[in-house]
C-alpha positions in Angstrom: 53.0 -0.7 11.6 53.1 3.3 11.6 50.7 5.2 10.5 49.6 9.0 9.5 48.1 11.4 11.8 45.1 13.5 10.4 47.6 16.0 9.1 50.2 13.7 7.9 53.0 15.4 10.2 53.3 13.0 12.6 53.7 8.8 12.5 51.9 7.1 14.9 50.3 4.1 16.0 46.1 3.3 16.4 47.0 1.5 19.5 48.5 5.0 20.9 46.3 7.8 21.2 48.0 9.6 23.5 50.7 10.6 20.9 47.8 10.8 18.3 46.4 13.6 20.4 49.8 15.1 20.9 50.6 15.6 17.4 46.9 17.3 15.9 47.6 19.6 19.3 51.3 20.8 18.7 50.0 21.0 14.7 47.9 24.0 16.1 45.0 23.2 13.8 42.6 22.4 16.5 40.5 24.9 18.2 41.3 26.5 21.3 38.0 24.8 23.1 39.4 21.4 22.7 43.8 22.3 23.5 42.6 21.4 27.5 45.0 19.9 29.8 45.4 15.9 28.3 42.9 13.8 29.0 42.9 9.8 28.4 38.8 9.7 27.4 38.9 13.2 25.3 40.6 10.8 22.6 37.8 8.3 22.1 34.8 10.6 23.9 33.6 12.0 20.5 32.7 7.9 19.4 30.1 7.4 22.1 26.6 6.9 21.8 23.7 8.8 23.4 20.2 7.7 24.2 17.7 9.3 21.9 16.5 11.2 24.7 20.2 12.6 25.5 20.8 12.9 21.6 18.0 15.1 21.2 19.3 17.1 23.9 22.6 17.9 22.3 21.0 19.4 18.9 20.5 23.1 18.2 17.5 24.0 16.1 15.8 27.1 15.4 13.5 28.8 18.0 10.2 27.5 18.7 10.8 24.5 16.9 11.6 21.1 18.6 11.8 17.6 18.0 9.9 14.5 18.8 10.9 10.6 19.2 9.0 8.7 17.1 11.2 5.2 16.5 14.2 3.9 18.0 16.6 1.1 18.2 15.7 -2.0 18.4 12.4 -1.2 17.1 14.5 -0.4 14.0 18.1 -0.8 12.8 20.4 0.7 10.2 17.1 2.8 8.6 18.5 4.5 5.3 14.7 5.8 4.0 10.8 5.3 4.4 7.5 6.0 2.7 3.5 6.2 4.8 1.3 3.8 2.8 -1.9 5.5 2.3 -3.2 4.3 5.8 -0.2 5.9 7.6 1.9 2.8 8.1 5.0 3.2 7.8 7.7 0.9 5.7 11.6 1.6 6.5 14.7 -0.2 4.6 17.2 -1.6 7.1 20.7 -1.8 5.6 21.7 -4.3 7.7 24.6 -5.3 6.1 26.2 -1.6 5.7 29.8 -1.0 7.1 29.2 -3.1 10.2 32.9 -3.2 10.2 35.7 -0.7 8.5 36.3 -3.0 5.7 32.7 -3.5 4.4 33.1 -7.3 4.1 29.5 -9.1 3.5 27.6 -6.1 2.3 26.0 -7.9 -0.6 24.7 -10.7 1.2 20.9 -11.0 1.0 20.0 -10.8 5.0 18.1 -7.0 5.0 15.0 -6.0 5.8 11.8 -4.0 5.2 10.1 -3.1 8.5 6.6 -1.9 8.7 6.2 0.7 11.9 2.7 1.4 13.2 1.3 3.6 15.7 -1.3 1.4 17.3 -2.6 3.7 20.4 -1.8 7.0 18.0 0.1 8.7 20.6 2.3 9.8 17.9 5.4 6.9 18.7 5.4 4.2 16.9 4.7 0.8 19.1 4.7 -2.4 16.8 7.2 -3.8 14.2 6.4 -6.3 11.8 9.5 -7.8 8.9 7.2 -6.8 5.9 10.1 -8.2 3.7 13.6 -10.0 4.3 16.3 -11.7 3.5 17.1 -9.0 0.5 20.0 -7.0 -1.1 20.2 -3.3 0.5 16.9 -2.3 0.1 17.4 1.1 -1.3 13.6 2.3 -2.9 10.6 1.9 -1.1 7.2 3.0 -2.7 3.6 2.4 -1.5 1.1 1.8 -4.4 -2.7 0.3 -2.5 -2.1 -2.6 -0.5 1.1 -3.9 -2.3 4.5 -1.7 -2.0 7.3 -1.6 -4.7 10.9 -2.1 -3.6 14.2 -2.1 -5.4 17.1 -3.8 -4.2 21.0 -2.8 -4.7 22.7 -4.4 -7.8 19.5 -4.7 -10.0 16.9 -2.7 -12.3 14.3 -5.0 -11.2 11.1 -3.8 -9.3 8.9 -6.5 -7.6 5.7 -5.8 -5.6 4.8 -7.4 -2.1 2.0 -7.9 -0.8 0.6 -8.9 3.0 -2.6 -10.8 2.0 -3.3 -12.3 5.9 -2.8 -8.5 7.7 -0.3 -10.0 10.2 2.5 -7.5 8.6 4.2 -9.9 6.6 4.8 -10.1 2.9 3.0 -13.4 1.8 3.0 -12.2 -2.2 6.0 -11.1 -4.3 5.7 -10.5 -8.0 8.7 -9.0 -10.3 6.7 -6.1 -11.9 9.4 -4.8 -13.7 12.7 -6.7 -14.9 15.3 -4.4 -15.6 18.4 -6.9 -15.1 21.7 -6.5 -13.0 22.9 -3.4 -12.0 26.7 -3.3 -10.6 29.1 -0.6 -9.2 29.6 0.7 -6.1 26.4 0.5 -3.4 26.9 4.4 -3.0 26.7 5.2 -6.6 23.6 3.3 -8.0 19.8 4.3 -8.6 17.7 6.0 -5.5 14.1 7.2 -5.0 11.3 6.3 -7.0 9.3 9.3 -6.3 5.9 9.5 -7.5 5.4 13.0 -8.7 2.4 15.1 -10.0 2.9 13.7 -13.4 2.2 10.1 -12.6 5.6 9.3 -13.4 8.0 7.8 -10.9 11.8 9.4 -10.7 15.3 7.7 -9.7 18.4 9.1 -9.5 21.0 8.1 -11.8 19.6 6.5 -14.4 17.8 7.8 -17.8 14.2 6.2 -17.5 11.4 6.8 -15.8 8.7 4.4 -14.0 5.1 4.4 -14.5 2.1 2.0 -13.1 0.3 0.5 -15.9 -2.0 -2.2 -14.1 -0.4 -4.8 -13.6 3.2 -4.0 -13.9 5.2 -1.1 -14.0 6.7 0.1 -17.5 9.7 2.6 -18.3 10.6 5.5 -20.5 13.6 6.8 -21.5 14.5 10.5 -20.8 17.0 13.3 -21.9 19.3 12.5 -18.8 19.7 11.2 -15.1 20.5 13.2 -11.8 21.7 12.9 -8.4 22.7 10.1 -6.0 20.4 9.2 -2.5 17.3 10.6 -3.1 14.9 12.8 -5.2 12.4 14.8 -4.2 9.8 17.1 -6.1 7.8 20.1 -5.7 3.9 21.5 -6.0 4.4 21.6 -9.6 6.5 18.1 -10.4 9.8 19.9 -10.5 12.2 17.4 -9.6 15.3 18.5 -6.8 18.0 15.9 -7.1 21.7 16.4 -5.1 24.9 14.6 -4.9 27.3 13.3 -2.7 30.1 12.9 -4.4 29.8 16.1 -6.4 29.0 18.2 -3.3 26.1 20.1 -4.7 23.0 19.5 -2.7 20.6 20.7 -5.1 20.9 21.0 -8.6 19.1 20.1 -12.0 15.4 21.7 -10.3 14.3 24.5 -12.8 12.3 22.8 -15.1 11.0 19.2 -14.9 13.7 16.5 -15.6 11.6 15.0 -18.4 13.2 18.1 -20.3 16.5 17.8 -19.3 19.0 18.9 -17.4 19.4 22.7 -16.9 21.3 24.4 -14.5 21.2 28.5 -14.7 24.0 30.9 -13.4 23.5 31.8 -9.6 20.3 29.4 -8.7 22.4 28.8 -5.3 22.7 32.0 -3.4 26.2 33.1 -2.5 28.2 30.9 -0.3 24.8 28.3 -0.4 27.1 24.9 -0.1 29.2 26.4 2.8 27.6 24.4 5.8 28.3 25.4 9.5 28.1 22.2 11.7 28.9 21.6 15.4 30.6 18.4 16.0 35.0 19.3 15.6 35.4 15.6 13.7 37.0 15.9 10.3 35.6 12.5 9.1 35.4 13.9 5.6 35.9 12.1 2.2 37.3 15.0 0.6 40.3 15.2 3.1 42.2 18.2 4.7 40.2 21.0 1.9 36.9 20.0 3.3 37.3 21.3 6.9 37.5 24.1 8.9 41.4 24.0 10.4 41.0 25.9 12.8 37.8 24.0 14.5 37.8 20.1 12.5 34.4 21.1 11.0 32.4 20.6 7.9 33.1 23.3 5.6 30.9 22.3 2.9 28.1 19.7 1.5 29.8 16.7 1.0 27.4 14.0 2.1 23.6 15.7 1.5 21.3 12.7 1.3 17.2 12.1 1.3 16.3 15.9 0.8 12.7 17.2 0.3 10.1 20.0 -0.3 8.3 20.3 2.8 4.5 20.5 1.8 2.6 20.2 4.7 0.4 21.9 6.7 1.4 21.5 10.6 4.6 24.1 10.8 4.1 27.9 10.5 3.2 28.8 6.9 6.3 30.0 6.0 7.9 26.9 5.9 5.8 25.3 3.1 7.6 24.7 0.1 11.4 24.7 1.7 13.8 22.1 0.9 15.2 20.2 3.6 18.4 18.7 3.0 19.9 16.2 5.6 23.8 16.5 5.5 24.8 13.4 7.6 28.6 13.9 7.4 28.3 17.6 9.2 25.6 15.9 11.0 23.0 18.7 10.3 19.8 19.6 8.3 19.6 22.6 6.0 16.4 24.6 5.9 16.7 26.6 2.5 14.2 28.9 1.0 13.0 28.2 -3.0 12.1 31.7 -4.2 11.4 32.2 -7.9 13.3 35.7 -9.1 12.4 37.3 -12.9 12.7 33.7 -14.2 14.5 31.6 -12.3 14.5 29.3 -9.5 17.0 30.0 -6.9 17.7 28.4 -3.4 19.1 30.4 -0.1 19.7 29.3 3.5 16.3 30.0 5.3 19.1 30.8 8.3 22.2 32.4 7.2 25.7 32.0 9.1 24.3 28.9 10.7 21.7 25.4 10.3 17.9 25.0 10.9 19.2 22.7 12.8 22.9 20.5 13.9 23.7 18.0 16.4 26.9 17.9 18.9 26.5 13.8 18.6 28.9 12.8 16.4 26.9 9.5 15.7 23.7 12.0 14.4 23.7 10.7 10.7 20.4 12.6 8.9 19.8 10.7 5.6 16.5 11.4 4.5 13.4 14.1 5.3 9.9 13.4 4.4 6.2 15.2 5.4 4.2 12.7 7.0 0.3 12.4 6.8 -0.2 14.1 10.0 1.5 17.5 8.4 4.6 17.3 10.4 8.4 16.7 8.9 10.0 13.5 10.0 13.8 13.0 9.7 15.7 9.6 10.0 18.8 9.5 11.7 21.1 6.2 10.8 22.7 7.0 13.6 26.2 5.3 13.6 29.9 6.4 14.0 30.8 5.5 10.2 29.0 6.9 7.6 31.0 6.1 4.2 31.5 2.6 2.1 34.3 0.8 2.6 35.7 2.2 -0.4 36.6 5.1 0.7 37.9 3.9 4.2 40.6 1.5 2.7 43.8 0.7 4.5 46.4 3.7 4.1 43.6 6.5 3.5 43.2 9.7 4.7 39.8 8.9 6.6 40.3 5.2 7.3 43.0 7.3 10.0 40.2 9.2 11.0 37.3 7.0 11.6 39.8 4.1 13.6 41.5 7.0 15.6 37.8 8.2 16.7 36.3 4.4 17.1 33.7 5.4 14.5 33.2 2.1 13.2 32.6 1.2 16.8 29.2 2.4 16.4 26.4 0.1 14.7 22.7 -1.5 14.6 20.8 2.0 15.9 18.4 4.0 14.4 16.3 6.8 15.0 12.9 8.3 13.4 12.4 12.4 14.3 9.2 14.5 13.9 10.0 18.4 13.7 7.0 20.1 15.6 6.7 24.2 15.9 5.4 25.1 19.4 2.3 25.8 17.5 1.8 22.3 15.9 -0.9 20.5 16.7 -0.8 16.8 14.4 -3.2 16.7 11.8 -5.4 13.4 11.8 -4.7 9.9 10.2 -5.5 8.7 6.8 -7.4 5.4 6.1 -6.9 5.8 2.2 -6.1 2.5 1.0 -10.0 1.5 0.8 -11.7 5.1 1.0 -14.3 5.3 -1.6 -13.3 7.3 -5.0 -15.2 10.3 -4.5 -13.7 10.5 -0.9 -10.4 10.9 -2.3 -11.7 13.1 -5.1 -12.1 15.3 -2.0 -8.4 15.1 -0.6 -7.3 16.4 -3.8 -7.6 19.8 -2.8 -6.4 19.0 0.8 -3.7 21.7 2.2 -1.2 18.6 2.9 1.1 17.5 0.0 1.2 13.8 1.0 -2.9 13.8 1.0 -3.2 14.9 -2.6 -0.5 13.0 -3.7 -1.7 10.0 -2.1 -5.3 10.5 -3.3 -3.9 10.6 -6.8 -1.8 7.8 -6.6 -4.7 5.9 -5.6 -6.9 6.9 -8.1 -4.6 6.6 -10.9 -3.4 2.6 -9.7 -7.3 1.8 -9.4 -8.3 2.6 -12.9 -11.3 3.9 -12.1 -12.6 6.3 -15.1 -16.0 6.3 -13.6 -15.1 9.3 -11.1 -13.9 11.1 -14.0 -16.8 13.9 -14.0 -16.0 14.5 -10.4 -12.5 15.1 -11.4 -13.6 17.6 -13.9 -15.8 19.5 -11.5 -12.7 19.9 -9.0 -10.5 20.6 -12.3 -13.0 23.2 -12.9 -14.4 24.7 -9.3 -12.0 23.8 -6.9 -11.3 27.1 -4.7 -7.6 25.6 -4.3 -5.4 26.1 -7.4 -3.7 23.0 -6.3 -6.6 21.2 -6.4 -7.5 21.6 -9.7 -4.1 20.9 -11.0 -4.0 17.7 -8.8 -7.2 16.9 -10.6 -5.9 17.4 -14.1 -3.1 15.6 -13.3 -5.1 12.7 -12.3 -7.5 12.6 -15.1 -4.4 12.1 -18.0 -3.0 9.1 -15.3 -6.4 7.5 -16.2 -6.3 8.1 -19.6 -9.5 10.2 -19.3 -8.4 13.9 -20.3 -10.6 16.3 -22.1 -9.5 18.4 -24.4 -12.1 20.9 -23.5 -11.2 21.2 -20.5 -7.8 21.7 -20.6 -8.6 24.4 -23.3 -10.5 26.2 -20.6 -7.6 25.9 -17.9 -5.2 27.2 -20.3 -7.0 30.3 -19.0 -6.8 29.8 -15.3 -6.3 32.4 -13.0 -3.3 30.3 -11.4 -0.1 30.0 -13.2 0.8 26.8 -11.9 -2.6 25.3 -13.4 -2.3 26.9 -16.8 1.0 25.4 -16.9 -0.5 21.9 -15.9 -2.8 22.0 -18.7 -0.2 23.1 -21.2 2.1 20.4 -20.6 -0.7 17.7 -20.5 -1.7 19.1 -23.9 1.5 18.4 -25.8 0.2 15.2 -27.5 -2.4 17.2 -29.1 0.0 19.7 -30.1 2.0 16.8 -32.0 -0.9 15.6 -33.7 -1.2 19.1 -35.2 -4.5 20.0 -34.4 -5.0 23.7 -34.9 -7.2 24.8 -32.4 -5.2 23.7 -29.9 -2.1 25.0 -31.3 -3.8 28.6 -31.4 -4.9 28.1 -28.0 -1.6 27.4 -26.8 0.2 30.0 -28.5 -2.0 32.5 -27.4 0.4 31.9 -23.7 3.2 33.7 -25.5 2.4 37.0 -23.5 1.4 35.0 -20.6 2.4 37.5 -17.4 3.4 34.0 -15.5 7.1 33.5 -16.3 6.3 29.7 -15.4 3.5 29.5 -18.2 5.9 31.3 -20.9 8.7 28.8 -20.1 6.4 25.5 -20.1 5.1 27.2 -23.5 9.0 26.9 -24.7 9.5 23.4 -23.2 6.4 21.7 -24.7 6.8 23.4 -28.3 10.5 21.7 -28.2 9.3 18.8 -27.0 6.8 19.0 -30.0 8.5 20.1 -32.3 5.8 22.7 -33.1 7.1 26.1 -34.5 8.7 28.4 -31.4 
């Protein structure tokens, strides 16, 4: 049976590429670097696979920057996102069932995996590969509490914890510690993330609740809305950055935390922010013909961003803390944008304009989530396969179903690949042994200049319980040279249930926005219970010079419903 060509000007069949070629070449909507003389491989060339030494080799990234292996196939297969527990092990879902064919039959059946990866000789490459957890459904959220990690499957709310009790690497415990009930729809389009941010709270996309540790189990609370679609990812201060796939806007809903809503301002992408600029001249795009370039096949736009992330650590030059990395797997690139805060409002530019931090000529390079990593460094997992989309958009007699059997995309399957981005300056800050430090030793790492080491110190302390360090707390709260520090420390003090009102009446007066901000919001159940001196105290921030404070002073009186 006859088919369309990727223009729809010319019938043809799959099993003649020849005349395939023919027509997108006499269509004149390919670029002059690829109208050479006919070639029987140029057809099916662009469906190959690379080694990950010879993959690496065919991506452009910024100047001094490069990257380094750090898993590969068959150490790990189909890896769609990953979380360090607080030792620096490292748990990856394997989607094992995803589009191994162009149909998507069998998806749903229960045969995935959880990997833990370690890095027994700590040369940097990981060496050993344990099944923490199989036989389940898509595992699609991975997070790391102590010893036990939480994972969600696809087509459910609920939320068990595993457990390896015997330290071979193998889940030996499972316990439901949330039941939230079926959950159906499309894979593509259901809940992502579980991100533990500054406010103890975990974040999905999606849905309107919110997770929280309370131990023994994990409970939920409702909030104003839901965001995004694969991944969430938060900031210094707990500002959540969610994006979407199917909307094409990579980041949206980040100026004020998501427990407030949704609020997107006028112009918080620069101009021309979603227009991407990829390498690889294969228009495998959902959005048909508008979404690429005709006179090269690329990418114009976000269409596929995935697993983005504020980069918080403290191994690549300085000016590169605080961007947000987004993966785009379908133009096979990762964006480095800037997050600059201008009279108000949070805006986000390409850190390098015209072009990408960093794109791949592999076709089969499929970024699909970014994370810092307790050495300091940014890791990036690459799916890497030919097909990226569900079956439900690949279905007999659609545009891209033409594309992707035309190029042998579905060809490619069971690979993966795990990337560190280095600077030429990086030297790989130490691993952690958190899970059973001593309290007062994570008291310490708090104030430590990588993200993942305060936020991991504060997970910790918060799912131990442990209100006896709470003095310590208060002297970082108070003393801590680092601003982030102390606001790590107030934050950890109201996860234990142990804040003082005292203090946080004293930090409404910090030299550091961000911290007075902290204290403000962690106040707002005194403000509800009317108690006037912390009312005056709080509405003293009105003239606050920090747009930040004056804005959290607006959020928290709505959320009050104290007089504004």
């Amino acid at each position: 049976m006859s088919s369309m060509n990727l223009f729809g000007l010319f019938p043809f069949t799959s099993s003649t590429p020849s005349l395939a070629l023919f027509a997108i070449l006499i269509s004149g909507s390919i670029s002059q670097s690829m109208a050479e003389p006919f070639d029987p491989a140029m057809y099916q060339k662009h469906a190959r696979t690379y080694s990950p030494e010879e993959s690496m080799g065919m991506i452009d990234l910024a100047p001094g920057y490069r990257l380094e292996l750090v898993a590969a196939e068959p150490l790990i297969e189909e890896p769609a996102t990953m979380a360090w527990d607080g030792d620096g092990k490292l748990y990856v879902a394997e989607l094992n069932t995803y589009m191994q064919e162009i149909d998507g039959k069998n998806q749903h059946d229960p045969v995935c995996r959880v990997v833990l990866l370690e890095d027994t000789d700590n040369d940097g490459r990981m060496d050993k590969r344990s099944v923490f957890v199989e036989g389940l459904k898509l595992p699609r959220m991975i997070q790391p509490l102590d010893d036990r990690v939480i994972i969600r499957e696809t087509d459910t709310f609920d939320l068990h914890a595993y457990r390896d009790t015997n330290g071979d690497g193998v889940a030996d415990e499972k316990k439901l510690v949330y039941e939230g009930g079926p959950r159906g729809g499309n894979l593509e389009h259901q809940p992502s993330g579980l991100e533990w941010n500054v406010d103890n709270w975990m974040y999905v996309t999606y849905t309107d609740r919110r997770y929280r540790w309370a131990g023994d189990h994990i409970e939920s609370q409702k909030i104003p809305g839901g965001s995004g679609q694969w991944g969430v990812t938060h900031d210094d201060v707990g500002r959540n950055f969610y994006s979407t796939a199917g909307g094409e806007n990579p980041a949206m809903h980040f100026q004020i935390p998501m427990v407030y809503g949704k609020l997107t301002l006028s112009g918080e992408q620069a101009p021309g922010f979603r227009e991407v600029f990829p390498l690889v001249q294969i228009p495998d795009v959902q959005g048909g013909r508008g979404r690429f370039r005709k006179d090269n096949l690329t990418l114009n736009r976000f269409t596929g961003c995935a697993g983005q992330h504020i980069y918080r650590g403290d191994r690549l030059p300085s000016d590169f803390y605080g961007d947000y990395i987004i993966p785009e797997p379908v133009g096979r690139l990762v964006r480095r944008a800037k997050v600059v805060y201008e009279n108000g409002k949070t805006v986000v530019k390409n850190a390098t304009p015209g072009t990408e931090f960093l794109r791949s000529r592999d076709a089969n390079f499929r970024p699909v989530h970014a994370s810092t990593g307790p050495d300091g460094c940014l890791y990036i997992l690459d799916m890497y396969r030919g097909i990226i989309q569900e079956g439900n958009w690949v279905r007999p007699g659609s545009y891209l179903r033409d594309v992707v059997e035309n190029y042998g995309l579905d060809k490619n399957i069971g690979r993966g690949r795990i990337y560190r981005l280095v600077h030429e300056t990086t030297e790989r800050g130490p691993s952690p042994r958190l899970i059973h430090a001593p309290a007062r030793e994570l008291v310490s790492h708090l104030s430590h200049p990588n993200g993942w080491w305060r936020d991991t110190a504060q997970k910790l302390l918060v799912v131990r319980g442990d209100r006896s360090i709470s003095n310590d707390l208060g002297s970082v709260a108070r003393n801590a040279p680092n601003p982030l520090g102390r606001l790590h420390a107030l934050w950890t003090l109201d996860g234990l249930g142990a804040s003082d009102t005292t203090l946080l009446l004293d930090k409404l007066e910090d030299e550091d926005g961000r911290v007075r901000a902290a204290a403000l919001r962690i106040l707002e159940p005194q403000l509800t219970s009317g108690d006037e001196s912390v009312t005056r105290a709080v509405f003293a921030l009105v003239d606050d010079s920090d747009m930040q404070v004056t804005t959290q002073l607006l959020l928290s009186a709505a959320q009050t419903g104290a007089p504004g």
